[in-house]
DRENDO-1510 file (C-alpha; in Angstrom, 1 decimal, always signed):
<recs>
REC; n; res; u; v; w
REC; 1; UNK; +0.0; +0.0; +0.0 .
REC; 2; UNK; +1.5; +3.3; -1.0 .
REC; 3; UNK; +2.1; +6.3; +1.4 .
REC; 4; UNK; +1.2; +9.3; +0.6 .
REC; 5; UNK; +3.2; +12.1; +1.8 .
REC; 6; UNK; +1.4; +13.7; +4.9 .
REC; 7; UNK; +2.6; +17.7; +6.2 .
REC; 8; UNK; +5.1; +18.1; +3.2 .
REC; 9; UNK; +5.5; +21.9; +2.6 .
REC; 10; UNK; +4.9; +22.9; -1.0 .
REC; 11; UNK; +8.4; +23.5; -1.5 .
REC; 12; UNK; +9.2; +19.4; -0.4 .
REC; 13; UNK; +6.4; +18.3; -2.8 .
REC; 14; UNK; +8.1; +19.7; -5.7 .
REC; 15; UNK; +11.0; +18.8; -4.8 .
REC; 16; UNK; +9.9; +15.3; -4.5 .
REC; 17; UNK; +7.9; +15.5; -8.0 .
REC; 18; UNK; +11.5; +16.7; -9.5 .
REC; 19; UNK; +12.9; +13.6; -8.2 .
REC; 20; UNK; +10.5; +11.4; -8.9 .
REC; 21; UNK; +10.7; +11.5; -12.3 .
REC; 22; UNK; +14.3; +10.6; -12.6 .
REC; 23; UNK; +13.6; +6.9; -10.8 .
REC; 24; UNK; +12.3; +4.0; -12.7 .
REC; 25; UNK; +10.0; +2.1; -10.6 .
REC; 26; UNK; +10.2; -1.4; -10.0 .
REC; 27; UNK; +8.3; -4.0; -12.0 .
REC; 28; UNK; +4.9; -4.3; -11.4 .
REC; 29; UNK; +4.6; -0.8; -9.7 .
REC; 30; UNK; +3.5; +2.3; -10.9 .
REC; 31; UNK; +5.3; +6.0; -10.2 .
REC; 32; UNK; +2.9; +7.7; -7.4 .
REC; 33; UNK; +1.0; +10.4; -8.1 .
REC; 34; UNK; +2.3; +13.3; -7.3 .
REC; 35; UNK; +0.0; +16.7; -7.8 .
REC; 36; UNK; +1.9; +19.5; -10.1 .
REC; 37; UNK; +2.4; +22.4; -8.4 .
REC; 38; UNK; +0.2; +25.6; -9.5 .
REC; 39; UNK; +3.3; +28.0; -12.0 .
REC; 40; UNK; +3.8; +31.1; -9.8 .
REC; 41; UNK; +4.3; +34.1; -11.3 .
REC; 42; UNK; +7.6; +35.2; -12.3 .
REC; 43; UNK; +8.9; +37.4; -9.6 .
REC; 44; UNK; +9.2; +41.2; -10.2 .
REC; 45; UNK; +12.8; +42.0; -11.5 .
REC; 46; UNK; +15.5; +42.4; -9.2 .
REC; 47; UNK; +16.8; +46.5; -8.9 .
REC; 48; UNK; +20.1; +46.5; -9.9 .
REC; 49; UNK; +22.3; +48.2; -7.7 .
REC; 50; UNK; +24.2; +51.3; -8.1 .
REC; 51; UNK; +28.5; +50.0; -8.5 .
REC; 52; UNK; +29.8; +53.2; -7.1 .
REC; 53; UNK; +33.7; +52.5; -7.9 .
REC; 54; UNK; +35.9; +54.2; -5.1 .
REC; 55; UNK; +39.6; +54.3; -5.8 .
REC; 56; UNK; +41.0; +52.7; -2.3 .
REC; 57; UNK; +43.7; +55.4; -0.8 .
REC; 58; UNK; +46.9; +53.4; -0.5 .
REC; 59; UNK; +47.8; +53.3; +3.6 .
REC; 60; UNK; +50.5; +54.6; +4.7 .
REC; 61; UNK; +53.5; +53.1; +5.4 .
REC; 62; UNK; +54.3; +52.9; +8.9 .
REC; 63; UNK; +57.0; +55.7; +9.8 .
REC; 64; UNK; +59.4; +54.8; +12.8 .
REC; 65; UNK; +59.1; +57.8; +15.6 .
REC; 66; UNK; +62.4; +59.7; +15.8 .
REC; 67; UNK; +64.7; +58.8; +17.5 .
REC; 68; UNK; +66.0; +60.7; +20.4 .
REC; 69; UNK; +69.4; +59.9; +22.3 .
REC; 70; UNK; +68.5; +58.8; +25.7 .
REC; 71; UNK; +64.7; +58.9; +25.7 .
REC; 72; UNK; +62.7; +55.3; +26.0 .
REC; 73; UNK; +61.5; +54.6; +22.8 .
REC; 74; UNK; +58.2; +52.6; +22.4 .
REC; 75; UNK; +58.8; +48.6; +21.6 .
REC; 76; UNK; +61.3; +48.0; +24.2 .
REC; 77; UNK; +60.0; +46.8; +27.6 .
REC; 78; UNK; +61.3; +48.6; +30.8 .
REC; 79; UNK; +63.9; +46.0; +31.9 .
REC; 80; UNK; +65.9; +45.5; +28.2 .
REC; 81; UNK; +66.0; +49.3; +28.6 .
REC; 82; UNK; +67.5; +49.4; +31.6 .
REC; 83; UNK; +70.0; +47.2; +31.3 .
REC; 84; UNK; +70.7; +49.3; +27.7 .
REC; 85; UNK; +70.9; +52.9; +29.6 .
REC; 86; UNK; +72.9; +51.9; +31.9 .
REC; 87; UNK; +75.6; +50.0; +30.1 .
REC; 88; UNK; +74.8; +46.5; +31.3 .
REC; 89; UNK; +74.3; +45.2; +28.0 .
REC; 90; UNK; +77.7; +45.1; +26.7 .
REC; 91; UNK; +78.6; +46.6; +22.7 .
REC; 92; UNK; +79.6; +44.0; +20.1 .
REC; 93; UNK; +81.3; +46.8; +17.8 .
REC; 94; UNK; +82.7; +50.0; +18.1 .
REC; 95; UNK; +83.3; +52.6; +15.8 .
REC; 96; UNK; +85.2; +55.5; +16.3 .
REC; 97; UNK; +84.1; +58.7; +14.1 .
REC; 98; UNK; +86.5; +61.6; +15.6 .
REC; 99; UNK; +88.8; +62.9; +13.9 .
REC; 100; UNK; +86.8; +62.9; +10.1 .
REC; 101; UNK; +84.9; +64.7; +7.9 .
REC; 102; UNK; +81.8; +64.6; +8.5 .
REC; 103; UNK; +80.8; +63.2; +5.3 .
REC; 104; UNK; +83.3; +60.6; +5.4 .
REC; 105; UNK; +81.8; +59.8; +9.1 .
REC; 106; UNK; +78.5; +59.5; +8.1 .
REC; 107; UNK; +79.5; +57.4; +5.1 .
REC; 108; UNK; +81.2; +54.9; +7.5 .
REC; 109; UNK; +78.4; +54.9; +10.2 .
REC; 110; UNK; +75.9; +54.2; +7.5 .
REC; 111; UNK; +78.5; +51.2; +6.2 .
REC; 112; UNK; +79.0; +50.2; +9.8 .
REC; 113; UNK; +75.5; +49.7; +10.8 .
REC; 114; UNK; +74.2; +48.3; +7.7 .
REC; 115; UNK; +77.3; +45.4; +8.3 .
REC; 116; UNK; +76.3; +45.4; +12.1 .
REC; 117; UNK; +72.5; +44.5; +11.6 .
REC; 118; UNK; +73.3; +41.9; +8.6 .
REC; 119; UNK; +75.8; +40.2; +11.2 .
REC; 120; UNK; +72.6; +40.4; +14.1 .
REC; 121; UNK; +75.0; +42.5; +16.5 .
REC; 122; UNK; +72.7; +43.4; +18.9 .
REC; 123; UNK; +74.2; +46.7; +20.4 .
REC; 124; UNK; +77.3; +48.9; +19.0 .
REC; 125; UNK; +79.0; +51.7; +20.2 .
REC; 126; UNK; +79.6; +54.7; +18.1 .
REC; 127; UNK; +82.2; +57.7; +19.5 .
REC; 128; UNK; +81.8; +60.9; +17.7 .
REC; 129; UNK; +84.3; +63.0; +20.6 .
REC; 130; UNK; +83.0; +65.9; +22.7 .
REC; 131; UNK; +84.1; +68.3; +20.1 .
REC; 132; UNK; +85.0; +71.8; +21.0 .
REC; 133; UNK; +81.9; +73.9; +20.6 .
REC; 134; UNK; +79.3; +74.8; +23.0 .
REC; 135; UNK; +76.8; +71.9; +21.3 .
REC; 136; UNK; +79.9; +69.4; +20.9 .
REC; 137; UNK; +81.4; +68.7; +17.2 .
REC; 138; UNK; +79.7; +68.5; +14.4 .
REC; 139; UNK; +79.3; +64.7; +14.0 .
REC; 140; UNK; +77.9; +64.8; +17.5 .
REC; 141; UNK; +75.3; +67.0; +16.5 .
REC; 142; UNK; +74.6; +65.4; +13.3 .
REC; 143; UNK; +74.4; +61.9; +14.8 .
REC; 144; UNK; +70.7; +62.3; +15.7 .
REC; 145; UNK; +69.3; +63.6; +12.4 .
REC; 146; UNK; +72.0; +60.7; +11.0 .
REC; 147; UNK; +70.2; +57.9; +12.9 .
REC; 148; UNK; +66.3; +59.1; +12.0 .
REC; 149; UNK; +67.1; +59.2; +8.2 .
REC; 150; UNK; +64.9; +56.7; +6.2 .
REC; 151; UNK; +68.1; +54.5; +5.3 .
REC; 152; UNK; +69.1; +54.1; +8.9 .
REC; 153; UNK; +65.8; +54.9; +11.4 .
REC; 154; UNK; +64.6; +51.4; +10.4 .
REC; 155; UNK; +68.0; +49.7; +11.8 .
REC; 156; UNK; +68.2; +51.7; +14.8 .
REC; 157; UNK; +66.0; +50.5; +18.1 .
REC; 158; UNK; +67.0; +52.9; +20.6 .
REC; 159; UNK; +70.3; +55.2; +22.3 .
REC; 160; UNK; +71.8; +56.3; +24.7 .
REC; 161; UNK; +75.0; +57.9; +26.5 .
REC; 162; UNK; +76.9; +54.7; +28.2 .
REC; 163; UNK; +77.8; +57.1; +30.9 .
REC; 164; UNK; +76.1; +60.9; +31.4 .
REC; 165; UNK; +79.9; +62.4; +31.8 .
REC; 166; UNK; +80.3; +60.9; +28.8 .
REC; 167; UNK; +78.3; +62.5; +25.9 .
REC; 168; UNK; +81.3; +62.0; +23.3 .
REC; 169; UNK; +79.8; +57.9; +22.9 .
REC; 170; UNK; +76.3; +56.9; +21.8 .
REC; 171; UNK; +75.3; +53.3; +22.3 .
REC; 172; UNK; +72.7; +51.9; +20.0 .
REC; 173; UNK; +70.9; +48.9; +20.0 .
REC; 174; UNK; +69.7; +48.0; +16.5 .
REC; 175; UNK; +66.4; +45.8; +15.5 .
REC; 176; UNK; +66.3; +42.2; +15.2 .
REC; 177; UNK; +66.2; +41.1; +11.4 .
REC; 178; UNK; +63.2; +39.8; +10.0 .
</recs>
């Protein structure tokens, strides 16, 4: 005796008659009857949205803050700084700039740190002398505006004066490579 489907939505009963015509019965039965559904209407058009195109602004890139000699920078945690300001964290290279230009200093800092951070030497020493002005010498001056230039400011993670007599040394400690 054959079922007939009981509290099928209208939705199920097509889907049944859909199927059901793709099996063959077995022999000696029939297909079931299976009432069409009524043909809906077509339904209204969709509205076609509006494709506004907005040229995306490209980010920008992320700029390292300057860098100031002897001020905490942001990324280092309070106890690697400590140990960095006060000369507990020894420097793996030295280079000493008195005594040159300063275009020939700043050309062998720039060679000196690029080698440094390629080699993963974690903190250097660089000693630009006191100088004789007022301010100190020139490449004691120009060391800061040396160290937040776009070819260096990436390289460079913080410094500082080993020792406050001693403002004729910088210590920096360069960035991990990637």
């Amino acid at each position: 005796m054959a079922r007939r489907p009981r509290g099928l939505t209208e939705k199920e009963r097509q889907d049944w008659a859909l199927f059901a015509r793709l099996i063959r019965p077995l022999a000696g039965k029939s297909l079931p009857v299976v009432a069409e559904a009524p043909v809906q209407a077509a339904p209204p058009p969709a509205v076609e949205p509006i494709h506004v195109h907005i040229k995306p602004s490209k980010p920008e890139p992320i700029r390292p803050v300057a860098l100031h000699v002897g001020v905490h920078p942001g990324g280092l945690d309070n106890s690697s700084w400590n140990k960095f300001r006060s000369g507990k964290l020894p420097s793996m290279r030295t280079i000493d700039l008195h005594g040159r230009t300063v275009q020939r200093a700043y050309h062998a800092l720039h060679q000196f740190l690029i080698d440094a951070h390629a080699d993963h030497v974690r903190c250097v020493e660089v000693i630009t002398g006191r100088g004789a002005g007022e301010n100190g010498g020139a490449i004691r001056r120009e060391l800061p505006i040396w160290l937040n230039l776009p070819s260096l400011r990436p390289l460079v993670l913080a410094a500082t004066h080993p020792h406050p007599s001693n403002p004729g040394s910088v210590r920096l400690l360069l960035r991990r490579p990637r």
